[in-house]
C-alpha positions as MATLAB code, in Angstrom:
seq = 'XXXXXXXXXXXXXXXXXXXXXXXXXXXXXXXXXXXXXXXXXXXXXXXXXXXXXXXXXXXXXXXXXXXXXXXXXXXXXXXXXXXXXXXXXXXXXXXXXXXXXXXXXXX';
ca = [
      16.178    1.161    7.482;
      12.644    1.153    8.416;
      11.639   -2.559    8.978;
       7.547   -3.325    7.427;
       5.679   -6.499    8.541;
       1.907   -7.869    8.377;
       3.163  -10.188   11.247;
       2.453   -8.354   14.915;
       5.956   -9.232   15.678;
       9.366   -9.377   13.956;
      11.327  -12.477   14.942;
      14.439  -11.916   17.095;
      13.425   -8.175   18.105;
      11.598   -7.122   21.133;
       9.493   -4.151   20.525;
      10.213   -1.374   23.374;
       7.747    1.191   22.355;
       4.368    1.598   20.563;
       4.572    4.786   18.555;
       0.605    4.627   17.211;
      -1.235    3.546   13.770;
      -0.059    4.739   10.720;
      -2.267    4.732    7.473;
      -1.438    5.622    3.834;
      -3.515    5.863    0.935;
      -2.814    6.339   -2.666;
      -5.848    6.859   -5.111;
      -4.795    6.833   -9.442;
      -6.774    6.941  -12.051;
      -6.138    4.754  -15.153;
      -6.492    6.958  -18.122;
      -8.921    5.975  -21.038;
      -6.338    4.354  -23.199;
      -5.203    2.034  -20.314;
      -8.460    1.151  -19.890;
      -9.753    0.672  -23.324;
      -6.660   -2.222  -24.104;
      -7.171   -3.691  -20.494;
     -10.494   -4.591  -21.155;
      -9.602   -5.807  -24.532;
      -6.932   -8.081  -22.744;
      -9.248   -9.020  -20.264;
     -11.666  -10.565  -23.074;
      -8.958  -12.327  -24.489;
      -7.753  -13.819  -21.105;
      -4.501  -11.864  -20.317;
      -3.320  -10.029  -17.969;
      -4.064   -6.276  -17.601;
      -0.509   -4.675  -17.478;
      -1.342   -1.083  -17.363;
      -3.513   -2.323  -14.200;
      -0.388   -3.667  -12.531;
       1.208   -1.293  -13.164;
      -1.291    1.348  -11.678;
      -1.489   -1.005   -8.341;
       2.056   -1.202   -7.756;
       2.649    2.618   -8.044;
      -0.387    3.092   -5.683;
       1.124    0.654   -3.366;
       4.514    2.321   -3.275;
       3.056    5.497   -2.353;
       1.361    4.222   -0.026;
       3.872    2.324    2.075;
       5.835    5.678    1.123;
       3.628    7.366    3.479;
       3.440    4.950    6.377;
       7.202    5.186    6.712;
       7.205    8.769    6.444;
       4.558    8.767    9.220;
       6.502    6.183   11.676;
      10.180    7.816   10.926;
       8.164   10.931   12.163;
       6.907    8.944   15.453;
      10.499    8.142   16.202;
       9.566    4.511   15.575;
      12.144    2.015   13.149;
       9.519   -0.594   12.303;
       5.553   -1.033   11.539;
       4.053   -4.105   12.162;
       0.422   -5.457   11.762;
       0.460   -4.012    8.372;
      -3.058   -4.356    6.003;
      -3.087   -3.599    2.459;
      -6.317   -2.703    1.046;
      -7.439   -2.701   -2.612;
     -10.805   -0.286   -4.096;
     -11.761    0.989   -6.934;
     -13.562    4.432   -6.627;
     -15.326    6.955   -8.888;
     -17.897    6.281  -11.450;
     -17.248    2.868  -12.924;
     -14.828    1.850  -10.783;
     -12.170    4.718  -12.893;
      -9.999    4.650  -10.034;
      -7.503    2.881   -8.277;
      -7.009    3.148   -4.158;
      -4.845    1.299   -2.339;
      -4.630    1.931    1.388;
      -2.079    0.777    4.049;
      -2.393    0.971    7.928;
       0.337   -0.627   10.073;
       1.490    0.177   13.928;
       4.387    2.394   13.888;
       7.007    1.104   16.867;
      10.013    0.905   18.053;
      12.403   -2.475   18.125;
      15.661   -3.444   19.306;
];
């Protein structure tokens, strides 16, 4: 089991070997439905569900890559990890979520 942490460390492991960075990015777009209600929620003061939604998928195949990356490096942990949020395209369509980490090993 791959361990993930935003901390440089992981408390009670030593890390033995520093494998490199790792980075994943995930970029969705939120189809013109999605958008149309989240902006009629947003008006009305809710919370934009299909939006969630969109950032956690991005998110999980993001970190899907970093630990496909490190597990490649020989490494069993990433620490230092940064999770970035964007929106890209015209308007701001699209969702990107990117995640860099250092892929190591710990014992």
């Amino acid at each position: 089991m791959m361990i993930i942490s935003t901390t440089p460390s992981i408390e009670g492991k030593h890390i033995t070997r520093y494998h490199g960075v790792v980075a994943g990015e995930a970029i969705l777009g939120a189809n013109i439905f999605k958008d149309f209600f989240a902006g009629i929620r947003d008006i009305v003061g809710g919370r934009s569900a299909a939006y969630e939604e969109e950032l956690r998928k991005a998110r999980q195949i993001a970190f899907q890559e970093i630990e496909q990356q490190a597990a490649e490096l020989g490494a069993n942990a990433i620490v230092g990890v940064d999770i970035d949020y964007e929106t890209v395209g015209p308007h701001g369509g699209m969702l990107m979520v990117s995640v860099s980490g250092t892929a190591v090993t710990v014992q």
